[in-house]
C-alpha positions as MATLAB code, in Angstrom:
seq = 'XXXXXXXXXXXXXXXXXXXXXXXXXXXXXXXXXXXXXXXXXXXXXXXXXXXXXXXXXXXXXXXXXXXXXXXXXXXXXXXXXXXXXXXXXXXXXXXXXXXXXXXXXXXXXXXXXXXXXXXXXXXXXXXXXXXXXXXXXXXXXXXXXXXXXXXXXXXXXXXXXXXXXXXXXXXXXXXXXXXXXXXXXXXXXXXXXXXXXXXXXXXXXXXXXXXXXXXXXXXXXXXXXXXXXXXXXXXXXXXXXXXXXXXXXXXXXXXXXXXXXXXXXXXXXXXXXXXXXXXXXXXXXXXXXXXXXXXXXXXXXXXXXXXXXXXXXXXXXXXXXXXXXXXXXXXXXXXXXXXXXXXXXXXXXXXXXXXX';
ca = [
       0.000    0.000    0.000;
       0.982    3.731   -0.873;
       2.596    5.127    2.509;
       0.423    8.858    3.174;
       3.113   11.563    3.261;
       3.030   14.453    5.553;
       2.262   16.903    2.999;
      -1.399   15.116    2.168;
      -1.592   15.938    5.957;
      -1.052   19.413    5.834;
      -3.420   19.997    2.839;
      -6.086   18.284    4.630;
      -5.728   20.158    7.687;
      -4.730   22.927    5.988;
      -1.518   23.945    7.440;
       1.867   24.457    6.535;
       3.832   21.556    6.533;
       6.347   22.551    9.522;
       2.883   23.282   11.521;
       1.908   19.130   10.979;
       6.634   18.324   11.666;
       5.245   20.642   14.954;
       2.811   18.274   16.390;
       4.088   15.548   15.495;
       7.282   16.472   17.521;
       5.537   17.900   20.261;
       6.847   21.237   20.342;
       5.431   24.255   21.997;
       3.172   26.840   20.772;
       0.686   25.214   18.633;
      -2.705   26.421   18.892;
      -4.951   23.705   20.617;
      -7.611   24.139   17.591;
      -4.586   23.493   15.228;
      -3.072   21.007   16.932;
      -6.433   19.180   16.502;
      -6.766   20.019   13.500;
      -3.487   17.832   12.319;
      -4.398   15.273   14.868;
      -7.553   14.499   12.844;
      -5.991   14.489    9.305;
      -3.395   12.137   10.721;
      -6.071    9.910   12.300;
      -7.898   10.081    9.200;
      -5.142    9.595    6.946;
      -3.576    6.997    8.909;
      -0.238    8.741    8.527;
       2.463    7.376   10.754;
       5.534    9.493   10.939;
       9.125    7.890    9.388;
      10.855    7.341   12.894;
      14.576    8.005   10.705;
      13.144   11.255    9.945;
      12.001   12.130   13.389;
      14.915   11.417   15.276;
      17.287   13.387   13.018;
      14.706   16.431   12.824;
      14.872   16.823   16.635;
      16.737   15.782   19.727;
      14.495   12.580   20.654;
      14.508    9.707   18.854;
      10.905    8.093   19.919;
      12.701    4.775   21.225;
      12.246    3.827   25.061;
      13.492    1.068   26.899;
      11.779   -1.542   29.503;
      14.097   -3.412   31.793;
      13.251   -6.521   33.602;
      15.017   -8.592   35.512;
      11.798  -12.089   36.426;
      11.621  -15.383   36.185;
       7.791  -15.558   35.153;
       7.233  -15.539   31.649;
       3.686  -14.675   31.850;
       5.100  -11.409   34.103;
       7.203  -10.607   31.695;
       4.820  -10.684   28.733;
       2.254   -8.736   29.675;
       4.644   -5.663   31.100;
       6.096   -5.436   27.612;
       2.174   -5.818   26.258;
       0.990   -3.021   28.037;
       4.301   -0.827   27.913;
       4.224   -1.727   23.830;
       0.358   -1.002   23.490;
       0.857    3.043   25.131;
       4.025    3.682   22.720;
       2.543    2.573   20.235;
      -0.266    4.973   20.476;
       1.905    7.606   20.801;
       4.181    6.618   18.159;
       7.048    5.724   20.193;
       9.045    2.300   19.840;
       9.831    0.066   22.676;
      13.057   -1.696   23.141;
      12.827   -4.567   25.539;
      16.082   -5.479   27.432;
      16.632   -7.956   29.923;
      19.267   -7.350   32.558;
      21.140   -9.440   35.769;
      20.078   -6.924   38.342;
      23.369   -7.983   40.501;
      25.461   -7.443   37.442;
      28.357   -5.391   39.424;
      28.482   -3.491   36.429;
      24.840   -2.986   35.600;
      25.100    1.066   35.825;
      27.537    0.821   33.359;
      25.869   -1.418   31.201;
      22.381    0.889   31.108;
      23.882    3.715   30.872;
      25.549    2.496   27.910;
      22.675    1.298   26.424;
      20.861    4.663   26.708;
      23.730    6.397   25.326;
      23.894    3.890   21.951;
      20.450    2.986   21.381;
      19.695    6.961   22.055;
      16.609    5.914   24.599;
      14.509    9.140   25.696;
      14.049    7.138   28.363;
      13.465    4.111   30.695;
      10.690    1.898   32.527;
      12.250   -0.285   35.528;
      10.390   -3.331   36.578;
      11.195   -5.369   39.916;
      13.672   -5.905   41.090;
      15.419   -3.386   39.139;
      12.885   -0.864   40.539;
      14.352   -1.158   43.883;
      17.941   -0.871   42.483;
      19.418    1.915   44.644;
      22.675    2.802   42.689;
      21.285    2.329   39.237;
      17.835    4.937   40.732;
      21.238    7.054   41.517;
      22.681    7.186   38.021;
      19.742    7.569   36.353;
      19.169   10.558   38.415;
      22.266   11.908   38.274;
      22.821   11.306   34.282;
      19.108   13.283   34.191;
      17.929   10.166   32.276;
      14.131   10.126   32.412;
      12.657    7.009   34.217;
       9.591    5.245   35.776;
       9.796    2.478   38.273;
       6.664   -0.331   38.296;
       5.763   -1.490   42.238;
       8.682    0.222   44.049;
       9.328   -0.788   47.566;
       8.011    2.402   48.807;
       6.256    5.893   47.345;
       9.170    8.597   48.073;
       9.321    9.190   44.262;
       5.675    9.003   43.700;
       6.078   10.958   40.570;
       8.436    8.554   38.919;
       6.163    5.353   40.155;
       3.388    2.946   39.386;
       1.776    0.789   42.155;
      -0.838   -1.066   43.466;
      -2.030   -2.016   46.352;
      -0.199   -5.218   47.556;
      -0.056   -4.487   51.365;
      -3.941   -3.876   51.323;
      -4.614   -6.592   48.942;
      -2.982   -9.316   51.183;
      -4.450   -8.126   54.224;
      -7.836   -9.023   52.422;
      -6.942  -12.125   51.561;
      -5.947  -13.313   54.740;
      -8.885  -11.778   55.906;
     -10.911  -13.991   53.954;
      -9.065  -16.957   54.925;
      -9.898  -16.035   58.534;
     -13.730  -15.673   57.391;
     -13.872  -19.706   56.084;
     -12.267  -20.365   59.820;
      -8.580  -20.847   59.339;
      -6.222  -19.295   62.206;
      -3.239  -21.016   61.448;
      -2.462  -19.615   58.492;
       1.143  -20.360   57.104;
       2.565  -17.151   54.959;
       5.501  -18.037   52.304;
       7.152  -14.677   51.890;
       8.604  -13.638   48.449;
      12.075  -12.692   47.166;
      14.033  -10.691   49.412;
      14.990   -8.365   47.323;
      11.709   -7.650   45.812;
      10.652   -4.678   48.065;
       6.567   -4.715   46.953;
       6.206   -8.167   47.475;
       7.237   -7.936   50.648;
       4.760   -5.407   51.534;
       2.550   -8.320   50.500;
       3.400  -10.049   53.846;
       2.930   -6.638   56.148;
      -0.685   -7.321   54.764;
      -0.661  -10.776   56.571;
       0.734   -9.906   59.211;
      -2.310   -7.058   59.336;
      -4.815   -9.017   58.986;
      -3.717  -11.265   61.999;
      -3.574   -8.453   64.405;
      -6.666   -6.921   63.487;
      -8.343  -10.449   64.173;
      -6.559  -10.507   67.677;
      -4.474  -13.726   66.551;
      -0.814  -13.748   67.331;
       1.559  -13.819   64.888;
       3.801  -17.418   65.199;
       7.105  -16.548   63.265;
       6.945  -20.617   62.947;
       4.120  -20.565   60.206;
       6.461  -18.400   58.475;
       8.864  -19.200   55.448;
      10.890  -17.747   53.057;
      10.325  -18.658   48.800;
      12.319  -16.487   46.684;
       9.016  -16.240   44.006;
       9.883  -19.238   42.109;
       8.016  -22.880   41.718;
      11.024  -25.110   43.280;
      11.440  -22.463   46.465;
       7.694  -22.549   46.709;
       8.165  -26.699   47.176;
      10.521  -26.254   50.079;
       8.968  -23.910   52.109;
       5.630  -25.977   51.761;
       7.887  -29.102   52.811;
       9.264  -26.960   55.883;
       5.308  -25.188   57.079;
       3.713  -29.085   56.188;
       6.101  -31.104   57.915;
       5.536  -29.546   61.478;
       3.694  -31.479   63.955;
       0.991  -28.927   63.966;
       0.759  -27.912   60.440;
      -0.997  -24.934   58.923;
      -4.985  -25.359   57.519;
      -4.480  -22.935   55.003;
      -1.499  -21.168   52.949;
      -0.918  -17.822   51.717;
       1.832  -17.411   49.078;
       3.732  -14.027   47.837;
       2.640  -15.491   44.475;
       1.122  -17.775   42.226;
       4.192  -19.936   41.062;
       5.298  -20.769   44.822;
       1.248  -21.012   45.586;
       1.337  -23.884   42.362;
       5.022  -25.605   44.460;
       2.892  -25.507   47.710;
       0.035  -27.450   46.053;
       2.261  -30.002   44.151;
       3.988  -31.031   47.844;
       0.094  -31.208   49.854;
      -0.757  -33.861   47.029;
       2.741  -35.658   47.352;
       1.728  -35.390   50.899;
      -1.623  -36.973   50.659;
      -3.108  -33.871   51.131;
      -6.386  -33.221   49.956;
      -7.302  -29.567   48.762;
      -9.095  -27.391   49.526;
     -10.637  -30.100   52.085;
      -7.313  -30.088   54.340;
      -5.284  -27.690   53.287;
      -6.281  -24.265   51.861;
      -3.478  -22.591   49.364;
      -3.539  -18.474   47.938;
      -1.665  -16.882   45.883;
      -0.579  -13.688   44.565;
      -1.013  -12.127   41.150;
      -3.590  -14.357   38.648;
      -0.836  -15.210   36.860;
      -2.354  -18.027   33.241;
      -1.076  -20.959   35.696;
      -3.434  -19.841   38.528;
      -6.386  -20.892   36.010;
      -4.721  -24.338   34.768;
      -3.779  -26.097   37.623;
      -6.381  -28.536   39.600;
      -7.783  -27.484   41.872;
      -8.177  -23.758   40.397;
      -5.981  -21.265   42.360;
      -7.566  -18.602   44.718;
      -5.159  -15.709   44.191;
      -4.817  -11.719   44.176;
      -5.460  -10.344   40.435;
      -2.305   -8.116   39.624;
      -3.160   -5.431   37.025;
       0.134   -5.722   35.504;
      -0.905   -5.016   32.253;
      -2.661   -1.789   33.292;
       0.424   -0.711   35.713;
       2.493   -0.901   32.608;
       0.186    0.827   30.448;
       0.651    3.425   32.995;
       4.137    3.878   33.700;
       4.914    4.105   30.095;
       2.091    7.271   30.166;
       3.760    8.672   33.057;
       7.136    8.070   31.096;
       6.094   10.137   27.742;
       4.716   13.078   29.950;
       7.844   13.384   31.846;
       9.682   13.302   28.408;
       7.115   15.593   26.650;
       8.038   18.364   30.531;
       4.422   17.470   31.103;
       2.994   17.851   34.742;
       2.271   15.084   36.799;
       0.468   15.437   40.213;
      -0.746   12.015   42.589;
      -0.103    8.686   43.341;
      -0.884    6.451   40.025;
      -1.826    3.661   41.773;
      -4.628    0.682   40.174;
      -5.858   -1.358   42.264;
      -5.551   -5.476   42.301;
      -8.458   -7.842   43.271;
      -9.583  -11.308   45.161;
     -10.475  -13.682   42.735;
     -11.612  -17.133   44.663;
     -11.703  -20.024   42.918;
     -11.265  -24.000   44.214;
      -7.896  -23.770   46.429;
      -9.780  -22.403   49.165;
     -12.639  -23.741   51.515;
     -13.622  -23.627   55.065;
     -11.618  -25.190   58.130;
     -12.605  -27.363   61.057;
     -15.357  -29.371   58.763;
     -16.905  -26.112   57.280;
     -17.418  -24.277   60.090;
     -16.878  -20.768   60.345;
     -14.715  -18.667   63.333;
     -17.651  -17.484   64.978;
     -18.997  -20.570   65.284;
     -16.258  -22.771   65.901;
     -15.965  -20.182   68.602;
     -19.586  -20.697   70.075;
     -19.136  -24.221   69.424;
     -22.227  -23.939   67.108;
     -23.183  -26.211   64.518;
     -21.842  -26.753   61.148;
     -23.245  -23.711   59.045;
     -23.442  -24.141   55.650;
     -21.093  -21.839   52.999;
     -20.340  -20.619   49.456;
     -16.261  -20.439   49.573;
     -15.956  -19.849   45.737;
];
């Protein structure tokens, strides 16, 4: 197909053709009723601008980069998904790069790769988001940058969360609700600072129920399938075991289930299991895993938004934070034969409920 050229743009919108090379770059001092004017001949058109010509007409050159540094693949997929859908529609390219976040010379490295590939700028995903030194550089190089889930909000312009502290505490609220008090916690990578605000939401929940925290129902996964295994082995092999399991996510969840069915385990029945961010595997495995829906895609989505603004010296005021969301499926079902705390409490009768 014949590729539209800029100057069936301007005649359509009827403006010169360094008013449409104007919008298109961005720059200052357009008229808003212009500026929409060459917006709709370009929609209408279909133009898209040659990214060669756009990076030696100005200064940017419309590529940004998304680091990652995670061992889920489905993680990893739908960050670049939503990153790649917002450039896109902005006409930006996305260059996807993964790194070894303990590289000793990972400052280096990324700075080297913004100075070569000419990046405008960078999205950080975890654990790279809580990477101290390279945060450092970047802000000391002026190198524009947003950071997914960072352990904390002191840069709240520069960040993307949601609401993993809150979120957990819910869950283990609801775990409480189907009458489960020992309630074993497998806590996530170390060095992943949001997920561990994942298990201040546990630890919440318990307090706010009056139940004492037991540091013995307690061990550490380092968010991957095989670490999920051994901590299950650890919490399950105790003399008084755990009814129910909350995970820092899905893939040690899915390790904890495999070991209750080596075990003889039957779940939900004797052992409840949660997760943490609906990743596909939460949906495949038997039973079905209740879990914490991660908007991953959307937090993406968003960080590359905040990204372009802070390129384009556009304003950006609150916390951009989206929200994540109990889904309960089979993992999950009542403790003590079905009934519930109050109940097991009062030493009522077995009252009939709708876990799922």
């Amino acid at each position: 197909m014949r590729k539209t050229t800029i100057e069936e743009v301007a005649a359509l919108a009827r403006v010169s053709i360094k008013t449409v090379s104007r919008v298109i770059n961005d720059e200052p001092n357009v008229r808003e009723s212009t500026r929409l004017k060459v917006v709709d001949a370009i929609e209408r058109l279909g133009y898209r601008p040659d990214q060669s010509a756009r990076r030696l007409a100005g200064a940017r050159s419309y590529l940004v980069g998304l680091l990652y540094d995670n061992p889920s693949a489905s993680y990893v997929i739908d960050i670049q998904t939503g990153a790649l859908d917002r450039c896109r529609a902005e006409s930006y390219e996305l260059l996807i790069n993964p790194c070894n976040y303990k590289n000793p010379d990972l400052c280096a490295e990324i700075e080297n790769l913004v100075g070569h590939a000419r990046l405008d700028g960078l999205i950080l995903t975890p654990p790279l988001s809580d990477h101290q030194n390279l945060i450092a550089m970047l802000r000391e190089q002026e190198i524009p940058f947003v950071m997914v889930a960072p352990p904390d909000d002191s840069d709240a312009v520069r960040s993307v969360f949601t609401n993993d502290r809150e979120a957990s505490c819910e869950m283990t609220r609801y775990l409480l609700s189907l009458g489960h008090e020992r309630i074993g916690y497998i806590l996530g990578h170390p060095d992943h600072g949001a997920v561990g605000t994942r298990y201040l939401g546990y630890r919440d929940a318990l307090a706010h129920a009056g139940i004492r925290f037991q540091k013995g129902l307690m061990d550490q996964g380092y968010n991957s399938f095989r670490s999920g295994e051994d901590a299950a082995r650890r919490l399950l092999g105790k003399k008084n075991r755990p009814t129910a399991i909350l995970c820092g996510n899905d893939e040690m969840a899915a390790g904890a289930m495999k070991v209750a069915h080596e075990m003889g385990l039957s779940i939900p029945e004797d052992l409840s299991v949660a997760g943490f961010d609906d990743v596909p595997l939460a949906g495949q495995i038997w039973p079905s895993l209740t879990t914490i829906r991660q908007p991953i895609r959307e937090m993406a989505e968003r960080a590359a938004d905040l990204l372009l603004k802070q390129i384009r010296g556009e304003a950006v005021s609150g916390l951009q934070s989206i929200r994540s969301t109990l889904v309960i499926r089979d993992s999950t079902g009542p403790a003590y034969g079905g009934l519930s705390v109050e109940h097991k409490r009062a030493g009522g009768q077995k009252e009939v409920t709708d876990a799922g």
